[in-house]
C-alpha positions as CSV (number, residue, x, y, z in Angstrom):
1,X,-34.4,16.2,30.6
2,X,-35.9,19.2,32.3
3,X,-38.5,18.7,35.5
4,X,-41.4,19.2,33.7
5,X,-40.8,16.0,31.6
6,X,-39.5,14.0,35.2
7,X,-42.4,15.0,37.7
8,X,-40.9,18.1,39.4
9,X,-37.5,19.0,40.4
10,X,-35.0,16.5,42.5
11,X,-32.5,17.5,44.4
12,X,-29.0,15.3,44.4
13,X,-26.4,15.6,47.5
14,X,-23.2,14.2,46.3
15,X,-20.7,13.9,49.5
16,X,-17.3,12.9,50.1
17,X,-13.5,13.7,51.3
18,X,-11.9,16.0,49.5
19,X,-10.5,14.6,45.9
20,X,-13.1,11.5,45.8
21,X,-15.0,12.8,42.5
22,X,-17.6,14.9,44.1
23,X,-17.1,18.0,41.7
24,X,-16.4,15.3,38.2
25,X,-19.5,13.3,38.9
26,X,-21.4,16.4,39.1
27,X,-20.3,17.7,35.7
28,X,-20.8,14.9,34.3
29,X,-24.2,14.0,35.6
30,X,-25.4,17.7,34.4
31,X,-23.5,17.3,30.7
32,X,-26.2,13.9,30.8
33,X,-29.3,15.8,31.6
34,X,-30.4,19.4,32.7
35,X,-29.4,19.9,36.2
36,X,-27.8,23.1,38.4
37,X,-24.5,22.1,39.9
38,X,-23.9,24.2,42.6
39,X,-20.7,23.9,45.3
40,X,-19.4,25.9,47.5
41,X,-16.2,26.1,45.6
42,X,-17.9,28.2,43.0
43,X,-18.4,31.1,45.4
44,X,-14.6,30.8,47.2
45,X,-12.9,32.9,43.9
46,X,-11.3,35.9,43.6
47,X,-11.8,38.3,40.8
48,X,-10.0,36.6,37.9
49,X,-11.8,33.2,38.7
50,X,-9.2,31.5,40.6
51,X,-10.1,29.1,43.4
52,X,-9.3,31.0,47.2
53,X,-10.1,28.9,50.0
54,X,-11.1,31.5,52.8
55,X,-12.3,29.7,56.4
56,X,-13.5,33.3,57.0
57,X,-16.1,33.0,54.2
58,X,-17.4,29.5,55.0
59,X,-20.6,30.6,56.4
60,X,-21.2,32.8,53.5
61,X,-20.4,30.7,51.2
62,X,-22.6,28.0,52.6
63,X,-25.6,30.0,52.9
64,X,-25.2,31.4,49.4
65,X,-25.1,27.6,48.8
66,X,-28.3,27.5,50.2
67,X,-30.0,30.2,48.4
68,X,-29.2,29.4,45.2
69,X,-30.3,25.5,45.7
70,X,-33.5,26.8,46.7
71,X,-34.8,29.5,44.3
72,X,-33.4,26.7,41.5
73,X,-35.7,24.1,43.2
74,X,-38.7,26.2,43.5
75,X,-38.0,27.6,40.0
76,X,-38.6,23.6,39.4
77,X,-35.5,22.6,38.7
78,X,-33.1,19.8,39.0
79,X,-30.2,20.6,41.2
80,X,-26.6,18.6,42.2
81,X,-25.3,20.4,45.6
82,X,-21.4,18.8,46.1
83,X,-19.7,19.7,49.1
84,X,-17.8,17.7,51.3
85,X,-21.0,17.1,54.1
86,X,-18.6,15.4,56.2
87,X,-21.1,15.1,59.2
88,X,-24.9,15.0,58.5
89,X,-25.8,17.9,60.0
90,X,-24.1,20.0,57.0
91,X,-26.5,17.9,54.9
92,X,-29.5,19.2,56.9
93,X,-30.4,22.4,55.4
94,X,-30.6,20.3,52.1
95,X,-32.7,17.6,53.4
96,X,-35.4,20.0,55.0
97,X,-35.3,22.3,52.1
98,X,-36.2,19.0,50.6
99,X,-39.1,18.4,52.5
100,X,-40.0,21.7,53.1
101,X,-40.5,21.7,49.3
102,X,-42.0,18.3,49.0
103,X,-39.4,17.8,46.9
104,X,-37.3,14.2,46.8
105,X,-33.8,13.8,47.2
106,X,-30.7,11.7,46.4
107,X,-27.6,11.5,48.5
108,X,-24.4,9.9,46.7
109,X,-21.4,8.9,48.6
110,X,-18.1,9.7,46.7
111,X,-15.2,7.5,47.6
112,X,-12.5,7.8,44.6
113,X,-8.7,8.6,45.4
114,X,-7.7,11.3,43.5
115,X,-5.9,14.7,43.9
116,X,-7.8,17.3,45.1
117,X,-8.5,20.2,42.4
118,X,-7.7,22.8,45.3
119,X,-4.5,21.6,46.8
120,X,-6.0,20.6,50.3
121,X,-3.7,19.7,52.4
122,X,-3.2,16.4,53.7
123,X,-3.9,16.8,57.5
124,X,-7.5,18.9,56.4
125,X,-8.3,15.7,54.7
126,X,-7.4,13.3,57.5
127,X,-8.8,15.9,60.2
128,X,-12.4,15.6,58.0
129,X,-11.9,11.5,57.7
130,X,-11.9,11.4,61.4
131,X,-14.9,13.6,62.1
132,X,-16.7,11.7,59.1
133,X,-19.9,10.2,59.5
134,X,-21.9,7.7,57.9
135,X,-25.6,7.8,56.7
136,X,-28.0,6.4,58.8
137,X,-29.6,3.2,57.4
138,X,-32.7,4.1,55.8
């Protein structure tokens, strides 16, 4: 379903530890329907494509993030952004964009178990469970 036949784009937040789903329920969610899936995994590769995890490029990366998210929006589409958004202000950007654009938005919580696709290493998950904050109740 594209935007035009569901009232305007949406935009989707889907947030959680590293290895809870974020990245699988966003494929799958855009294999259902017509939606952008953007992360910031997608920008941390090297020339062949393989995943390189640079804390150097974070920023970067992020703002790319960013970018993208909104010329897709504005362009009037549905978009899925993925990343960790382990407190709420990396959510932020999203949710003014959102309203910024008048546009409404979704925020998913992922909590599966499973082994991270990029190897992170076990205290960079616990270090981003402890700083982990929950959602405000609406």
């Amino acid at each position: 379903m594209n935007a035009e036949e569901n009232n305007g784009p949406s935009l989707l937040l889907i947030r959680g530890l590293p290895g809870s789903g974020k990245s699988t329920l966003a494929r799958r969610l855009c294999q259902a329907d017509d939606h952008f899936h953007i992360e910031a995994d997608m920008f941390m590769t090297d020339a062949k494509g393989r995943y390189r995890f640079s804390a150097t490029k974070l920023g970067k990366v992020h703002a790319r993030c960013e970018q993208e998210t909104r010329q897709h929006l504005q362009a009037g589409h549905h978009v899925i952004v993925a990343n960790t958004f382990s407190q709420i202000w990396e959510m932020q950007p999203y949710l003014d964009m959102a309203k910024t654009l008048g546009i409404p938005v979704q925020i998913i919580e992922c909590q599966g178990q499973f082994k991270s696709i990029h190897d992170v290493p076990e205290h960079s998950i616990r270090d981003m469970h402890n700083r982990w904050e929950k959602l405000p109740k609406p």
